[in-house]
C-alpha positions in Angstrom: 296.4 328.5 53.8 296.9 326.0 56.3 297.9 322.3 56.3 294.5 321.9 57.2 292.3 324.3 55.8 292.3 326.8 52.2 290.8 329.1 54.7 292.2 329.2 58.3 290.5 332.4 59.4 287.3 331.4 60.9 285.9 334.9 59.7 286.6 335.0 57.1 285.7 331.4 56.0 282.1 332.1 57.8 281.5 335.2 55.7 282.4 334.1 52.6 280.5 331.0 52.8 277.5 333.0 53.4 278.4 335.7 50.8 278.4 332.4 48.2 274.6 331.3 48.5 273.0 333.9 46.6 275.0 333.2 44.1 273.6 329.6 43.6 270.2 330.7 44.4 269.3 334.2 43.1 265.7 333.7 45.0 267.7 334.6 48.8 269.9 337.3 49.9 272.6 337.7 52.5 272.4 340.3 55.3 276.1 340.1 56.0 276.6 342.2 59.1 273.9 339.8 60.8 274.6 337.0 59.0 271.2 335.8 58.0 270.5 334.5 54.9 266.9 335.0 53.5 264.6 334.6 50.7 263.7 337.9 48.6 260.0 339.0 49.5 257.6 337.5 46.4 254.5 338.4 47.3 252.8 335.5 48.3 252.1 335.2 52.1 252.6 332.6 54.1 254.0 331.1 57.7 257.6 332.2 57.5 260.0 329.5 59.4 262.8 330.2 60.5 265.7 328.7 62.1 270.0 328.3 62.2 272.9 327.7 64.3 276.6 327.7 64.6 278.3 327.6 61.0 280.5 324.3 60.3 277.0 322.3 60.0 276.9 323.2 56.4 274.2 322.7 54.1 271.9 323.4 57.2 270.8 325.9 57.6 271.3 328.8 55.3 271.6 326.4 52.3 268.0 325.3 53.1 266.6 328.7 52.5 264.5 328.8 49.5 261.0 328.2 48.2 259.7 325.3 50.0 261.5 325.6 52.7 263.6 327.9 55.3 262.5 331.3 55.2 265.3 332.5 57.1 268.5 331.2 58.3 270.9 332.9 61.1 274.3 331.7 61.1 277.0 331.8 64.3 280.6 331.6 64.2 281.8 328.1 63.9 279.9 325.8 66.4 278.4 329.3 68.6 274.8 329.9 68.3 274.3 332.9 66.8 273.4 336.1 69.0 269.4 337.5 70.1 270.1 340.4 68.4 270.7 338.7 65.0 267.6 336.5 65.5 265.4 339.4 66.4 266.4 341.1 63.0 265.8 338.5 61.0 262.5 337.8 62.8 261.3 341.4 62.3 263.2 342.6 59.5 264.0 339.5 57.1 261.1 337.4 57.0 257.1 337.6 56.1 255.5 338.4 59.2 251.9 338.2 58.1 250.8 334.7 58.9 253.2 334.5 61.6 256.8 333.1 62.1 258.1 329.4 63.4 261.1 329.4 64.8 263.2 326.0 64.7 266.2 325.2 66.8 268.2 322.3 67.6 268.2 321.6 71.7 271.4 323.0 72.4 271.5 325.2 75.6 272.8 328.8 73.6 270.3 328.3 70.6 267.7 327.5 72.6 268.9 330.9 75.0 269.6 332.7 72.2 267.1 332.1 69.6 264.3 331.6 72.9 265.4 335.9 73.7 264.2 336.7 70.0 261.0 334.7 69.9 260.2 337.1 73.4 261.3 340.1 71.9 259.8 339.5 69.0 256.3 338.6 70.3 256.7 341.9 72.4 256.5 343.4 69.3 253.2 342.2 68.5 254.5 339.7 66.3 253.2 335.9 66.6 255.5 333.7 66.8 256.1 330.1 67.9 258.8 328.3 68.6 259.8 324.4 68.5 262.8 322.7 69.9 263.9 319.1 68.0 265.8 316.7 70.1 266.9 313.5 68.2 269.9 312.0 69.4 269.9 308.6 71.2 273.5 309.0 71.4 272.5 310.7 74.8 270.9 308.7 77.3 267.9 309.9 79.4 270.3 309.3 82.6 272.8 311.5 81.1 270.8 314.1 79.4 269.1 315.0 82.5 267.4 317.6 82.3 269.0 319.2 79.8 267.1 316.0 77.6 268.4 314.9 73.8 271.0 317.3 71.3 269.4 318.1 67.9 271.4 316.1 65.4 270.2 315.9 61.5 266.7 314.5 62.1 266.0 318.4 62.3 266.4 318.5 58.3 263.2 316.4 58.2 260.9 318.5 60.8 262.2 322.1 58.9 261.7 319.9 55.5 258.3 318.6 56.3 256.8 321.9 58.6 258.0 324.6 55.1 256.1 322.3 53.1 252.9 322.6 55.1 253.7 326.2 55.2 254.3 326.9 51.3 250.7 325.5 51.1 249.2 327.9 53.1 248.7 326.6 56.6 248.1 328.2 59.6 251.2 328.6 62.3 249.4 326.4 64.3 249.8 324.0 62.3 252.7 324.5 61.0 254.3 324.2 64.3 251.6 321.6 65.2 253.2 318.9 62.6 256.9 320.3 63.7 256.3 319.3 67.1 254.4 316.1 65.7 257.3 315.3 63.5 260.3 316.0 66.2 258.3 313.5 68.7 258.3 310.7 65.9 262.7 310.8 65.6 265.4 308.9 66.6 269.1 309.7 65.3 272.8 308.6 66.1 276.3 309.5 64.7 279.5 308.4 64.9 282.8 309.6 63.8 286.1 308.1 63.4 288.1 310.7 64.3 287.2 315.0 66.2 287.1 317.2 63.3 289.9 320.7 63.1 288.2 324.2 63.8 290.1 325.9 61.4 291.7 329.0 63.4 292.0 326.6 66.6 294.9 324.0 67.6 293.9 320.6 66.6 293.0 318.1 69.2 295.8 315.2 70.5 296.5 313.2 73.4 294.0 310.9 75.0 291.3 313.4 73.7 292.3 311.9 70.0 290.5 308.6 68.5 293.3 306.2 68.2 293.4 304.0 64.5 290.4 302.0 63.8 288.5 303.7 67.0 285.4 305.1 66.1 283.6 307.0 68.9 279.8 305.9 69.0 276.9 309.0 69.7 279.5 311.6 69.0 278.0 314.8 68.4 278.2 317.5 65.8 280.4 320.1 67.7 283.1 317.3 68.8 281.2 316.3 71.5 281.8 313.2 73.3 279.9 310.3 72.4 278.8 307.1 74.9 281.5 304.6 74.2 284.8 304.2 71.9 285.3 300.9 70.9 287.2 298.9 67.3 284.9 297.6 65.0 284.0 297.2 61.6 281.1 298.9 60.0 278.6 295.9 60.5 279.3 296.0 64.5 278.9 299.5 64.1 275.6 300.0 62.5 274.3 297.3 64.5 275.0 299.2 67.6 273.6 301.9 66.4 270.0 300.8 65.1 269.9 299.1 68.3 270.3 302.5 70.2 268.0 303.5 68.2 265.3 300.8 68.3 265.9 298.7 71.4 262.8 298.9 73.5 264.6 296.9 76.0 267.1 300.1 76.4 265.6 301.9 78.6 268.1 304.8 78.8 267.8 305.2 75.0 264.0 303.9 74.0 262.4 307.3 72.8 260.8 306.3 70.4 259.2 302.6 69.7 259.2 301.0 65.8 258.0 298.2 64.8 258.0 296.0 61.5 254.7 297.4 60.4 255.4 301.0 61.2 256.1 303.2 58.0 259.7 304.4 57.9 261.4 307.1 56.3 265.4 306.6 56.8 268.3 309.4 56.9 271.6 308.6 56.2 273.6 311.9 56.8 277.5 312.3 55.9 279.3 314.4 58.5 280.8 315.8 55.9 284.6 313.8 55.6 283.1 310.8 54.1 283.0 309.9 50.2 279.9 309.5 48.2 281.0 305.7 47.4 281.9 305.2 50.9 278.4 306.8 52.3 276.9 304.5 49.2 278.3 301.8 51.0 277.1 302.7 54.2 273.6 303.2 53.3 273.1 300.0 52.1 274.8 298.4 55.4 271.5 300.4 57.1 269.0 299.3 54.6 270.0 295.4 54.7 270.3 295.4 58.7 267.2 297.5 59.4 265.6 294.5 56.9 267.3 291.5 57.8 267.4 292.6 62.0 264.7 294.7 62.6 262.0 293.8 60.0 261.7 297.3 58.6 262.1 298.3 54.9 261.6 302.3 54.9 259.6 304.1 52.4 261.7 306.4 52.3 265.4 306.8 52.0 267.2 310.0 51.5 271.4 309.6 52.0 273.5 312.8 51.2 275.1 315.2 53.1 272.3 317.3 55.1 273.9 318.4 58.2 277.4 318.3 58.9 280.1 318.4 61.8 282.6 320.4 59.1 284.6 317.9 57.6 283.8 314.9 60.3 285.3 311.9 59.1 281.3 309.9 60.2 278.1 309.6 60.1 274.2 309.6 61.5 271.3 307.9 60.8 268.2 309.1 61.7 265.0 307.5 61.5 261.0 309.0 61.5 258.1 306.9 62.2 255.3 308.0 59.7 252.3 309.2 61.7 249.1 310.5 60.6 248.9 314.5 60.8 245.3 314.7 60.8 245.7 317.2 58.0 243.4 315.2 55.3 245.1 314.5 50.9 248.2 316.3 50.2 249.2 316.6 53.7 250.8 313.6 54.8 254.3 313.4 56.3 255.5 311.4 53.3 254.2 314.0 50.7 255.1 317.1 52.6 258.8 315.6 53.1 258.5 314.6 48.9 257.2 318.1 48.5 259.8 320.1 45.7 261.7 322.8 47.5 264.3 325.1 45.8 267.1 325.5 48.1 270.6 324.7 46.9 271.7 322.5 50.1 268.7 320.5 49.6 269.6 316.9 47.5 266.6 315.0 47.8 264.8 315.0 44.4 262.5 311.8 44.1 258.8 312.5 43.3 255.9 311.0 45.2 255.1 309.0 42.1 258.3 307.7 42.0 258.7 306.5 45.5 255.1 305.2 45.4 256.4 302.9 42.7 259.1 301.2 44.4 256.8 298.4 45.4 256.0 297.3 41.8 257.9 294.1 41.0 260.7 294.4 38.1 262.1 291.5 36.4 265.5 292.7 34.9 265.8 290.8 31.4 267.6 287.9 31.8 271.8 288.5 31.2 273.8 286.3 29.0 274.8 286.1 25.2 274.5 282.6 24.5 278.3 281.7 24.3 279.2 278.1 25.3 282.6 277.1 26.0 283.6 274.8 22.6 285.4 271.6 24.0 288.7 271.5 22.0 291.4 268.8 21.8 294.3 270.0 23.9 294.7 268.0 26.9 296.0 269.2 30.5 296.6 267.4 33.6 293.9 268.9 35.8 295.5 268.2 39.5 298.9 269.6 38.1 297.4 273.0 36.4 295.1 273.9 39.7 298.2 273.2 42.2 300.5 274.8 39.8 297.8 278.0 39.3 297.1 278.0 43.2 300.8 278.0 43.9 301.1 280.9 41.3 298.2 283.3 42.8 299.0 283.1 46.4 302.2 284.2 45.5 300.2 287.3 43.5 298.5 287.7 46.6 301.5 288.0 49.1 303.4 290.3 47.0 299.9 292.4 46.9 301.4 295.3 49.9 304.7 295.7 47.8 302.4 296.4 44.5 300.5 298.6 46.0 303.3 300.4 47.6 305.3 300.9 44.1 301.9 302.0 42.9 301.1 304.4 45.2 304.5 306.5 44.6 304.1 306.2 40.7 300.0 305.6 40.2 296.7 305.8 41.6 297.3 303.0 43.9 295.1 300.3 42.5 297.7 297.7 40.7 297.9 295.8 43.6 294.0 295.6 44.7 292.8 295.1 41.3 295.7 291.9 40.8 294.8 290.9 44.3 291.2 290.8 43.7 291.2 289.1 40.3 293.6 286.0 42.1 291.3 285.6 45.0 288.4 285.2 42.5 290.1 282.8 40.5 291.3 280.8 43.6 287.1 280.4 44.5 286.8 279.6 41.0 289.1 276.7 41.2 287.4 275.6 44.2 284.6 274.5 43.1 285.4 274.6 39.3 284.4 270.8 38.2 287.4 268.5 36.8 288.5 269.0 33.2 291.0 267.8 31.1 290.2 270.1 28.1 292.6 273.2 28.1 290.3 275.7 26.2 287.7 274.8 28.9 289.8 275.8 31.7 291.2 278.4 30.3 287.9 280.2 29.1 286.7 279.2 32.8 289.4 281.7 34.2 288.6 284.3 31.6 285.6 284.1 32.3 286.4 285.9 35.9 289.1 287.8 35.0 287.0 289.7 33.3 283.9 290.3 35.6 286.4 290.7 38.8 289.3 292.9 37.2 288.7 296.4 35.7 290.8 299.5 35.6 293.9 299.5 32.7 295.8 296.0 33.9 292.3 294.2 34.0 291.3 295.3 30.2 294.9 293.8 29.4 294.8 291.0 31.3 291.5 290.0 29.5 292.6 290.9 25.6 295.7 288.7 26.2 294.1 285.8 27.7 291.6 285.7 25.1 293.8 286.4 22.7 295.7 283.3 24.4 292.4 281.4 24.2 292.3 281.8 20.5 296.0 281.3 19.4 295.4 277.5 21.5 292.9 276.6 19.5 294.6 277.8 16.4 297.1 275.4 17.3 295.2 272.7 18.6 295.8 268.9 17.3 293.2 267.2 15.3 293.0 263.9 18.0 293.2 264.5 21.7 297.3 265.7 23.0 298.6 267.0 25.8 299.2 270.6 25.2 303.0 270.8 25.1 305.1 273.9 26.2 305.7 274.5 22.3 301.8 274.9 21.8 302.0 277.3 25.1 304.3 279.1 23.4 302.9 279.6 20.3 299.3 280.6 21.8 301.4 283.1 23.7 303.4 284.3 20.6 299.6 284.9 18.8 298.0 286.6 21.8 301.2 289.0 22.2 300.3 289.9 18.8 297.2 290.6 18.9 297.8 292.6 22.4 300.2 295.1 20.2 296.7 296.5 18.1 295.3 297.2 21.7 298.0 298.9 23.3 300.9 300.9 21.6 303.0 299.9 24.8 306.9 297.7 23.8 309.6 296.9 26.0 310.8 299.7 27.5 308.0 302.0 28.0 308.0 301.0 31.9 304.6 299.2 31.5 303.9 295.5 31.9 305.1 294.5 28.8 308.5 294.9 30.4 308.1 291.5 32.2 305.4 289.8 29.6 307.6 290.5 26.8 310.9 288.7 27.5 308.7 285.6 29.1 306.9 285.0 25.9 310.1 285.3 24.0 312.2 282.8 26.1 309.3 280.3 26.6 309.3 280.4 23.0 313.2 280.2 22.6 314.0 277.6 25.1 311.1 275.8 25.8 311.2 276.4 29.8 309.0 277.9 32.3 311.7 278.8 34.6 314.2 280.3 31.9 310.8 282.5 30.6 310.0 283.4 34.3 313.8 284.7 35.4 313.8 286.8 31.9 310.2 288.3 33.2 311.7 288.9 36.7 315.0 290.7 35.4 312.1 292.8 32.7 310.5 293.9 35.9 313.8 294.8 37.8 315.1 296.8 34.0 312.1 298.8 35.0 313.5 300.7 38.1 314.6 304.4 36.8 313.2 303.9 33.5 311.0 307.1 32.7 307.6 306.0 31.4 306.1 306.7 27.8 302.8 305.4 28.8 300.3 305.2 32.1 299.8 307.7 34.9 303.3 307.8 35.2 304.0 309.8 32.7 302.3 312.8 34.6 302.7 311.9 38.2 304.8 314.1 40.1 307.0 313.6 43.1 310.0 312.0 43.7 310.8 308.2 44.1 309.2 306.8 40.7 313.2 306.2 40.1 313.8 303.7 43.0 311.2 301.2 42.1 310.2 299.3 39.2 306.3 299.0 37.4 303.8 297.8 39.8 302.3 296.0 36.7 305.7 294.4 35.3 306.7 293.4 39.1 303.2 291.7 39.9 303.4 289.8 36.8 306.7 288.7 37.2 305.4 287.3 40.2 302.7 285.5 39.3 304.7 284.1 36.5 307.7 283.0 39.1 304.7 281.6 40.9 303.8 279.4 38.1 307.8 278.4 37.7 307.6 277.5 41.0 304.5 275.4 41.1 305.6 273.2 38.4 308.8 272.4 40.2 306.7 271.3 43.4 
């Protein structure tokens, strides 16, 4: 292995990779020596399509060979189109041959050499075959495309998606390669990566050649390319540059292919292959709302996975198809050929035409809420005093958010810090526009009220039981006329909720959890009577927690070194929050 890679041996890693896709579909094969992958003859005739590329663009193409769609697929090394000799044999030796073969390839100058040689030799064979070229990417300009014209990019899923469909129901190669070349004329596609991705077997790229931090190259293609800017930006600014590459009819470098609001649309979100599913969630909705809100356009369609990647590029593409009419008569349409089943194991998209036809219907969720009403109690609280004090006590929380995250990230997950961070900010809003009360149980049940929608994970559950807990020791102790709430009621509510805490959570002092720092500031509140005496005794809990080996949490099995040096992320932002508070009252 490799820092890099659990393969390094580009060979090796190509072969093996190929060797693996029978096993997740029995219904292909692998000719290894040519590297073609291929489905197993069935005895049902029909247009056979074919089509591949350099390897490193994984699930396309030899994960889309299957029934319903590739009938073939011919792999390169990594980023090389493969040779005329492999495409010829699978051509003549792989594939049905009866009803004739489509050949698809991406417009890159070696496949379109390469695979161009086969279709020749092949058709000097007697054999019929067609061939169609898909050019997609906006990312190139007309002025700098010349005459070489677009690079194929991941709107080639959709014409090999939507041309095996028509195929698998019996059509002709004309039109089969008819509604290929139909489809290819009707995309527009752009990626862009934040960072070239590592061949493995090859030294990685540095220097000036190297995206700097935060630099995300725009139109960057899927062999490392260059793209047609760099710039900083976040991913709004991005995805509005590139719809508008896509769908500016003013650009006239980049206008291929003109949309309007009441064109059908069927949109492609494609991961490069380095980018989470949440993250790519993310960015597919960032698409969907712009292309709404910017370009009046809400596709019927919307497939976001990971369809054709750049090996493990750390981006993205979007492609989008403008529905046209094939001419083909029911059954035939781009939108049910491209919903058509197909059982390839690098193909994701698996919503019906039923399904997608109901997306229109209206749906009124049921309306949320269980009825509960905030009682009004008799505990009184100085409004003015407890937001300043609370404010003073959450921006604290929030400054000491990097150093929480820090400790967390040497002895957790990493979280502690967001998830605190996040539940203060909310409650800051809250007391924003939260209206003026002098009823304690009302402003308390207020902030509980968003601790619990805004704070999840371990500390969030925690921080909810207590509070509630808190909630109901108050009222436990609550006069029977309208009183200030005193520190000894505090303390008392806080005695009740630690209580009830303990049949929640087996943690005690000492177990290098929170309860390090909540603990001793319960006790002393309850002792002496004073915020600041309570708070110090929750600092110096926190601080006890530094080398203290944990009995509970994910630092009990997370390895590494440092866990020693610093104390519980939990116990240290709580004993900040709670200085916070000491230090608002004394304001």
């Amino acid at each position: 292995m490799s820092a890099k890679h659990f393969i390094n041996d580009p060979t090796h890693l190509v072969n093996t990779a190929l060797l693996s896709i029978p096993h997740t579909n029995p219904s292909v094969a692998c000719d290894l020596e040519n590297k073609i992958i291929y489905r197993k003859p069935n005895g049902s005739a029909q247009v056979s399509v074919v089509s591949g590329g350099g390897s490193g663009h994984e699930p396309s193409f030899a994960s889309f060979v299957g029934h319903g769609l590739l009938s073939g697929a011919v792999a390169g090394t990594i980023f090389a189109s493969p040779s005329a000799e492999q495409i010829k044999r699978c051509i003549l030796h792989r594939v049905e041959k009866q009803k004739g073969v489509l050949v698809v390839v991406m417009n890159y100058t070696g496949d379109v050499l390469n695979f161009g040689m086969a279709v020749e030799k092949a058709r000097a064979r007697g054999i019929e075959v067609d061939m169609v070229i898909v050019g997609d990417d906006a990312g190139v300009g007309r002025a700098k495309g010349g005459k070489v014209g677009r690079r194929g990019i991941a709107g080639t899923v959709l014409v090999q998606k939507i041309a095996c469909a028509l195929a698998a129901k019996g059509a002709s190669l004309r039109e089969v390669s008819d509604i290929a070349r139909l489809t290819a004329r009707n995309i527009v596609s752009i990626g862009s990566s934040l960072s070239h991705v590592h061949v493995p077997g090859r030294a990685a790229m540095s220097g000036d050649d190297e995206l700097k931090d935060s630099e995300v190259e725009i139109g960057m293609g899927i062999h490392n390319e260059a793209g047609s800017e760099r710039r900083i930006t976040d991913l709004p600014g991005l995805v509005k540059t590139m719809l508008s590459h896509c769908l500016n009819t003013a650009d006239k470098d980049r206008s291929f292919l003109e949309i309007t609001p009441g064109d059908e649309v069927v949109l492609l979100v494609n991961n490069l292959g380095g980018v989470s599913v949440l993250e790519l969630g993310g960015i597919t909705n960032e698409v969907v709302e712009q292309l709404a809100n910017d370009w009046k356009i809400t596709p019927v369609r919307i497939l976001a996975g990971t369809f054709m990647t750049s090996l493990n590029g750390l981006g993205f593409s979007i492609s989008l198809l403008k529905v046209v009419d094939t001419g083909l008569g029911s059954g035939k349409s781009l939108l049910e050929l491209l919903d058509a089943p197909a059982e390839a194991s690098g193909w994701p998209a698996a919503i019906t035409t039923d399904t997608w036809r109901k997306q229109g219907i209206m749906f009124v969720p049921e309306e949320q809420g269980d009825g509960e009403e905030i009682q009004p109690n008799d505990l009184r609280l100085d409004f003015a005093l407890a937001k300043s004090t609370l404010t003073t006590a959450l921006n604290r929380l929030i400054v000491a958010e990097p150093e929480v995250t820090k400790y967390d990230t040497i002895v957790g997950d990493g979280d502690c810090g967001i998830g605190l961070k996040r539940g203060a900010d909310a409650i800051l809003k809250l007391l924003e526009r939260m209206k003026k009360t002098d009823d304690a149980l009302v402003f308390l049940q207020n902030i509980i009220q968003v601790v619990e929608v805004t704070m999840d994970g371990t500390s969030g559950a925690i921080y909810a039981i207590f509070l509630n807990a808190l909630a109901h020791g108050l009222r436990q102790n609550a006069p029977s006329s309208p009183q200030p709430i005193t520190a000894d009621i505090w303390a008392k509510g806080l005695e009740s909720s630690l209580q009830s805490l303990s049949k929640y959570t087996p943690a005690r002092p000492g177990d290098r959890t929170l309860i390090d720092a909540l603990y001793p500031f319960v006790k002393t509140l309850s002792k002496t009577g004073s915020i600041d005496a309570a708070a110090q005794a929750a600092e110096e809990g926190a601080k006890g927690t530094r080398g203290m080996k944990a009995s509970l949490g994910r630092t009990v099995y997370v390895g590494g070194e440092g866990w020693q040096g610093v104390p519980d992320p939990g116990a240290y932002g709580l004993a900040e929050l709670l200085l916070g508070l000491s230090e608002g009252l004394r304001l």
